[in-house]
C-alpha positions as CSV (number, residue, x, y, z in Angstrom):
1,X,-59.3,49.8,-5.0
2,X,-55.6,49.6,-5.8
3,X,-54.6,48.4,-2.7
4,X,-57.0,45.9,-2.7
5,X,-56.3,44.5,-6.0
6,X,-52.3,44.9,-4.5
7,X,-53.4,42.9,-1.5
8,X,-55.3,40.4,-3.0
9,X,-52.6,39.7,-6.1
10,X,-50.5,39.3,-2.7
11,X,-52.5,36.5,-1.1
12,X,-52.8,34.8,-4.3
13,X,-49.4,34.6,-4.6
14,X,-48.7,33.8,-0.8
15,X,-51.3,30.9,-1.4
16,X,-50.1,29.6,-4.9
17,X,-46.6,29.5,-3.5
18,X,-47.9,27.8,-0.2
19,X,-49.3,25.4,-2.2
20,X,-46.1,23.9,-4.1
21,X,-45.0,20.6,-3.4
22,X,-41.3,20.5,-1.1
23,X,-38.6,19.3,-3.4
24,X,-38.1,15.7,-3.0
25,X,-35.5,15.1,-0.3
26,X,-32.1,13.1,-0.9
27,X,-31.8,9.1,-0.3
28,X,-28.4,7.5,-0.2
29,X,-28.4,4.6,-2.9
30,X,-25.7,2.1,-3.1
31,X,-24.8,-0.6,-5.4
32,X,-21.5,-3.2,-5.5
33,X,-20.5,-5.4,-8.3
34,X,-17.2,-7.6,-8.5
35,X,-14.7,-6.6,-10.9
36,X,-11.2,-6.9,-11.4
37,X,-10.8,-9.5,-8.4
38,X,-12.3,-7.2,-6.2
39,X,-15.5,-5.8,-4.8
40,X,-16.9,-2.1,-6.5
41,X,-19.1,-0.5,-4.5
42,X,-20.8,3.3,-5.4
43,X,-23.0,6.0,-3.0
44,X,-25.0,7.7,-4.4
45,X,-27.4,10.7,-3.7
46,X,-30.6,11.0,-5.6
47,X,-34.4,11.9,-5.5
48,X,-35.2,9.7,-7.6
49,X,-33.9,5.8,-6.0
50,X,-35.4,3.6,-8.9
51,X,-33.9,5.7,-11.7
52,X,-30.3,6.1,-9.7
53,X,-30.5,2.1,-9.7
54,X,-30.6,1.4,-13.2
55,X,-27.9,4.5,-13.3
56,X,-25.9,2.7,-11.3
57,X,-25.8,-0.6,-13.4
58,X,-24.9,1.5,-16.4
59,X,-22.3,2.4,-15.0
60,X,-20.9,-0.6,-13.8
61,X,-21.3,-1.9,-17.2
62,X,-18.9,0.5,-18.6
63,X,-16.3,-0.4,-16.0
64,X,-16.7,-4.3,-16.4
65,X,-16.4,-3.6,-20.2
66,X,-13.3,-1.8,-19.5
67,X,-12.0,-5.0,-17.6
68,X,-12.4,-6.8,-19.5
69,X,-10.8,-5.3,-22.0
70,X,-7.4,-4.2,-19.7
71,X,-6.9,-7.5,-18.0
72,X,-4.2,-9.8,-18.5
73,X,-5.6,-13.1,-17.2
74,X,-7.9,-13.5,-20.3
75,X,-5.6,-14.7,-23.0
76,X,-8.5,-13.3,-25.2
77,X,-8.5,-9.9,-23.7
78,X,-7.6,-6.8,-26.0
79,X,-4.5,-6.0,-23.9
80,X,-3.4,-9.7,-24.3
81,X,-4.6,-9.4,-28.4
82,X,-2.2,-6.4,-28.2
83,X,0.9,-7.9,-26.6
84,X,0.6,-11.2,-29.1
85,X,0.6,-8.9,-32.5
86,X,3.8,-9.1,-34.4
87,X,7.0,-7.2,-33.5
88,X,6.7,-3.2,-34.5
89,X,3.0,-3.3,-35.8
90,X,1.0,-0.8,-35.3
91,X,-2.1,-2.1,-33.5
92,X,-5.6,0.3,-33.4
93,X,-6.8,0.2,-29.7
94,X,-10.3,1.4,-27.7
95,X,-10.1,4.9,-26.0
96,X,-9.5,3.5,-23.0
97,X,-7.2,1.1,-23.4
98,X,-4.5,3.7,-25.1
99,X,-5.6,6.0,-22.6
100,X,-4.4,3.8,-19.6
101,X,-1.6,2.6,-21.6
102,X,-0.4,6.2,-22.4
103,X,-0.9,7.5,-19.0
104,X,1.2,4.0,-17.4
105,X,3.8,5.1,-19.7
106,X,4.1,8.8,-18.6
107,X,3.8,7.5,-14.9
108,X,6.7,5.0,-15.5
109,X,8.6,7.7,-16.9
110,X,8.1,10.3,-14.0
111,X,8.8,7.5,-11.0
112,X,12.5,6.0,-13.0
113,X,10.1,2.6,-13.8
114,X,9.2,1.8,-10.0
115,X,5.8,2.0,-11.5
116,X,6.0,0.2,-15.3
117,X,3.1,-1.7,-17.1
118,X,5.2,-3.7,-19.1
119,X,6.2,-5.2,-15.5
120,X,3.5,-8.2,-16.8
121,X,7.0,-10.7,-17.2
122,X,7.9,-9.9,-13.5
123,X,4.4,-10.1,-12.3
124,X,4.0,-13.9,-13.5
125,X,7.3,-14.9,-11.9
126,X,5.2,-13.8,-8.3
127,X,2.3,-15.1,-9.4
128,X,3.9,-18.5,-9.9
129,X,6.2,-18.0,-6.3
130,X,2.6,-17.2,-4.5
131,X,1.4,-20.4,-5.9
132,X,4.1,-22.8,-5.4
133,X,6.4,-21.2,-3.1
134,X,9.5,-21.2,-5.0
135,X,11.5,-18.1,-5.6
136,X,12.7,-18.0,-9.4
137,X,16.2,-18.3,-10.3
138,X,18.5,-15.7,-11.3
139,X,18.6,-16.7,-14.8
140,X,14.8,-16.2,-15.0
141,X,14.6,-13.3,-13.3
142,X,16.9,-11.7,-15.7
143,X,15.1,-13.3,-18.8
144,X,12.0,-11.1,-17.6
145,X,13.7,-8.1,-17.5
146,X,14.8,-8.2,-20.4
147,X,10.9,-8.5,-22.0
148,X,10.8,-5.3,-19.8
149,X,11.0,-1.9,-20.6
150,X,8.3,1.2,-21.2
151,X,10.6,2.3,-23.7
152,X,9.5,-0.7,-25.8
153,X,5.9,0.7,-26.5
154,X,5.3,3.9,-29.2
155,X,2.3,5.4,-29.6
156,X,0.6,7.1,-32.1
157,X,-1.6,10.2,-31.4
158,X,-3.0,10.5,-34.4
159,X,-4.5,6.7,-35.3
160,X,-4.5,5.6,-31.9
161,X,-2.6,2.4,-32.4
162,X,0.1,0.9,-30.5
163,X,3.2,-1.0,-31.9
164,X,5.8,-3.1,-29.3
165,X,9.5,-4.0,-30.0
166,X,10.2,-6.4,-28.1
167,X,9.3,-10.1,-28.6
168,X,7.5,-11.6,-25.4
169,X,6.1,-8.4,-23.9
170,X,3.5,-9.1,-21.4
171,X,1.4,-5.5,-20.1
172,X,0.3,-6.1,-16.3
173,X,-2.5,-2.6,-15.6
174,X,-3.0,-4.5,-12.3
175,X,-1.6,-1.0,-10.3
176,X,-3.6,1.7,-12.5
177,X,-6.6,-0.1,-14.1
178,X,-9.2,-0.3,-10.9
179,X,-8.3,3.6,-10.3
180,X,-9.1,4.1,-14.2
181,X,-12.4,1.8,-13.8
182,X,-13.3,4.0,-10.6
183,X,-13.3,7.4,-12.6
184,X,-14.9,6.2,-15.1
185,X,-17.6,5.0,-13.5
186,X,-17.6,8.5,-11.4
187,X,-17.2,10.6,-14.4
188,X,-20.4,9.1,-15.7
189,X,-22.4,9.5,-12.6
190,X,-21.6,13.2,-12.2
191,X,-22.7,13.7,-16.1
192,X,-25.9,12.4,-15.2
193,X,-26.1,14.3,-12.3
194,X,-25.1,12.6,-9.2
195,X,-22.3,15.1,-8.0
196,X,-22.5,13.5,-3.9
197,X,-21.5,10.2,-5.3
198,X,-18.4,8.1,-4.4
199,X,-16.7,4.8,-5.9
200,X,-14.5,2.7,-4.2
201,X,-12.4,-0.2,-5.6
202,X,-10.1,-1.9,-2.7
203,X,-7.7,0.7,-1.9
204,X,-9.0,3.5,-4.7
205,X,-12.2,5.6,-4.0
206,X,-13.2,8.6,-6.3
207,X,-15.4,11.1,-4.6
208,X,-17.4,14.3,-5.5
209,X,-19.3,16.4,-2.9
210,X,-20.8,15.2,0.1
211,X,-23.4,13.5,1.4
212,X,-26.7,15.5,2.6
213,X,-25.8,17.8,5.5
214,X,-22.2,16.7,5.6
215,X,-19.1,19.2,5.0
216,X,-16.8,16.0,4.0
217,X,-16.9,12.2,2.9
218,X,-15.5,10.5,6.1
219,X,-12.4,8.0,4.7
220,X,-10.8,5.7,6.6
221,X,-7.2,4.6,6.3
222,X,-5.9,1.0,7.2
223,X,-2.2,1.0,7.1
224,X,-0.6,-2.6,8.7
225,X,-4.1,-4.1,10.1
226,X,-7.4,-4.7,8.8
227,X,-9.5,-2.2,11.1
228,X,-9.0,1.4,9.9
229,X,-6.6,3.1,11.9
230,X,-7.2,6.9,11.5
231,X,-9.9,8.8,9.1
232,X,-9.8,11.8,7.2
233,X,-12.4,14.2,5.3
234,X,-12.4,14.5,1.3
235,X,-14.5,15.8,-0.8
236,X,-13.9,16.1,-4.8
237,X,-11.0,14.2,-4.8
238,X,-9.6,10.7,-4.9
239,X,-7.2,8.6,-2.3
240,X,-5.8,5.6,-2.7
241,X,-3.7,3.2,-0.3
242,X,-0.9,0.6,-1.3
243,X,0.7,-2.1,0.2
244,X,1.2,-5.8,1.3
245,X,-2.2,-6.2,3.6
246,X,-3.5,-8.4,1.1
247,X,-1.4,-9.6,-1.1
248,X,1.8,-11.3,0.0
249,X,3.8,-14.4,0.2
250,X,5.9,-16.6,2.4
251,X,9.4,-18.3,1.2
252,X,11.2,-19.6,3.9
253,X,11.7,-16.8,6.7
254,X,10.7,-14.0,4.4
255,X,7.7,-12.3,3.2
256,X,7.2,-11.0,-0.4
257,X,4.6,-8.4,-1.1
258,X,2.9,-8.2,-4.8
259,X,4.8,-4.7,-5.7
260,X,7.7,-5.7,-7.5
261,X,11.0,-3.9,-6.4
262,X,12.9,-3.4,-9.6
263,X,15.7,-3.5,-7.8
264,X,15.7,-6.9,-7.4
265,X,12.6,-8.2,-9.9
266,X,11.3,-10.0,-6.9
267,X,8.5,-8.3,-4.4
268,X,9.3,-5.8,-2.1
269,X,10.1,-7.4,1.1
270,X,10.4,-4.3,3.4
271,X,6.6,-3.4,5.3
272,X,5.1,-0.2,3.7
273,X,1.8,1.2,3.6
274,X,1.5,4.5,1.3
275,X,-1.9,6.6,0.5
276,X,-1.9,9.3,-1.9
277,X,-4.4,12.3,-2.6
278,X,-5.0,13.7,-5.9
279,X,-7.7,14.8,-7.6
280,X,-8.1,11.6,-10.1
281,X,-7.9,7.9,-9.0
282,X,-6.3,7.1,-12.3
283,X,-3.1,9.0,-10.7
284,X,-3.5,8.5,-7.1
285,X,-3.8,4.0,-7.8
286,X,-0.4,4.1,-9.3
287,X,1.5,6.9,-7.2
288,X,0.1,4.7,-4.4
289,X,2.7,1.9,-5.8
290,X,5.7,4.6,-6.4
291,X,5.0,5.5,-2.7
292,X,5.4,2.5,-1.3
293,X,8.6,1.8,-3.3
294,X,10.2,5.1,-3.7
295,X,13.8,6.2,-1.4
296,X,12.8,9.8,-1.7
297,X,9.4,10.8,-2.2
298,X,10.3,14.1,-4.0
299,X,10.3,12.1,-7.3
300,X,6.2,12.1,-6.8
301,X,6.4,16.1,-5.3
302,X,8.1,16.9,-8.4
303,X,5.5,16.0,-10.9
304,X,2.5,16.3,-8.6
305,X,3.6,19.3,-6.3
306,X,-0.2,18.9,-5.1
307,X,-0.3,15.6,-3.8
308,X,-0.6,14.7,-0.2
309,X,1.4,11.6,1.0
310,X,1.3,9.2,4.0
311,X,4.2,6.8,4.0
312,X,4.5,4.3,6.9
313,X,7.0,2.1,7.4
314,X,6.7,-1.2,9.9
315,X,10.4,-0.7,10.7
316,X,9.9,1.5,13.7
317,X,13.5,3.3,12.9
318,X,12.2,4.8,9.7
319,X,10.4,8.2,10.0
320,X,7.4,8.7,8.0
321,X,6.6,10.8,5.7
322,X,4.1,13.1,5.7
323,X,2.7,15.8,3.5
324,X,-0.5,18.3,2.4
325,X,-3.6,17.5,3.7
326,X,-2.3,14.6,5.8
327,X,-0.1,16.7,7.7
328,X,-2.8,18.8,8.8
């Protein structure tokens, strides 16, 4: 009798268990929206497509509200609110914005200011070369530097406020805000639980695990040309790539990219193309910048002994420079 009541608590079982539904297999979902000039697109891994949808949108919401807070080009904007308050005052900011602003200033410290937000001055005088071809006199670029100058900005810890010294500051978070936007928007998916989910924003992408029945995201890397010229596996990390593909300018026989040398105050007229691995976009979108601009690339290695660089250089003479994962 016991082995019967044994074999038939056995069956039941065998047939209860038989009788479960499969778990619900993966789908990709994907979503883009434009923001901050450029095109945002997430992938996403769910079981669920309709609720990873509205997930999606949620959290593209918090990015846009971001840039819109962090841009420079609406004179309305919080940043812009910030840079017009009177000399020395203490300003209250969002999270976010004295996040980025905190994190720009420890960056410009750490790279000797080839990556500075309160470059905004220098910035315009490109923005009006790219639009009327006119390089700015010598006499204006000075006048710019001098509204220059991280050392201008003190922070508060405890209130969260912001105060600038120096009349006629303009903040320009055009080379860390889309890798701030792109964690955000990843750091919200993964707490809803999407961990195989990756954002990219132009040259940033944030990345968790991979996809379904993949060991690695598959990235590829453009460098001079528009067609990616070599690929490489992540996963749980973020890459981002820097340099004049996009935006640049003609004056006469020359060609001036958008990253501002501070050598000169004008762009950076030398053909580089720089990615950089870390595990946060917010880090990797500006030490793209320092790459592309930086003599010796031990002034990233020093503060970030866990990046991985790829430097090229158009100039066929120059060596690149290759380190970590890239060098594998």
């Amino acid at each position: 009798m016991r082995l019967l009541l044994l074999f038939l608590t056995f069956f039941l079982f065998q047939f209860l268990t038989g009788c479960r539904e499969a778990p619900a297999p993966l789908v990709r979902v994907e979503a883009t929206r434009p923001l901050m000039g450029t095109l945002f697109k997430i992938i996403t891994h769910s079981t669920d497509r309709d609720k990873a949808k509205a997930d999606l949108e949620e959290a593209f919401d918090l990015a846009e509200d971001f840039a819109r807070r962090a841009t420079d080009y609406d004179p309305d904007s919080e940043l812009n609110r910030l840079t017009r308050a009177p000399v020395g005052t203490p300003v209250t900011v969002s999270s976010d914005l004295f996040a980025v602003l905190r994190l720009g200033r420890k960056i410009a410290l750490q790279s000797e200011g080839l990556f500075d937000p309160t470059y905004g001055p220098l910035t315009r005088l490109w923005r009006d070369t790219d639009r009327t071809g006119r390089l700015p006199a010598p006499q204006e670029i000075e006048a710019a530097r001098s509204r220059c100058g991280i050392r201008h900005l003190t922070f508060d810890e405890q209130t969260k406020t912001i105060a600038i010294d120096q009349p006629g500051m303009q903040l320009d978070l055009g080379g860390i805000a889309k890798g701030y936007a792109a964690d955000l928007i990843f750091d919200h998916l993964v707490a809803q639980g999407y961990p195989r989910t990756l954002v990219a924003a132009a040259g940033d992408i944030r990345l968790g695990d991979p996809p379904p029945d993949k060991e690695a995201w598959t990235i590829g890397l453009r460098s001079f040309r528009l067609a990616p010229t070599d690929a490489i596996p992540l996963r749980n990390a973020a890459i981002s790539t820097s340099g004049d593909l996009f935006q640049r300018t003609h004056v006469g026989e020359k060609t001036y990219s958008h990253l501002i040398d501070p050598e000169t105050g004008l762009g950076l007229t030398t053909r580089r193309a720089a990615s950089v691995i870390l595990p946060e976009a917010k880090l990797t979108d500006p030490l793209a910048t320092v790459a592309c601009l930086v003599d010796d690339p031990l002034i990233i290695l020093k503060h970030h002994p866990d990046a991985s660089l790829r430097i090229l250089y158009e100039d066929p003479d120059t060596p690149p420079v290759v380190t970590g994962v890239f060098a594998q």
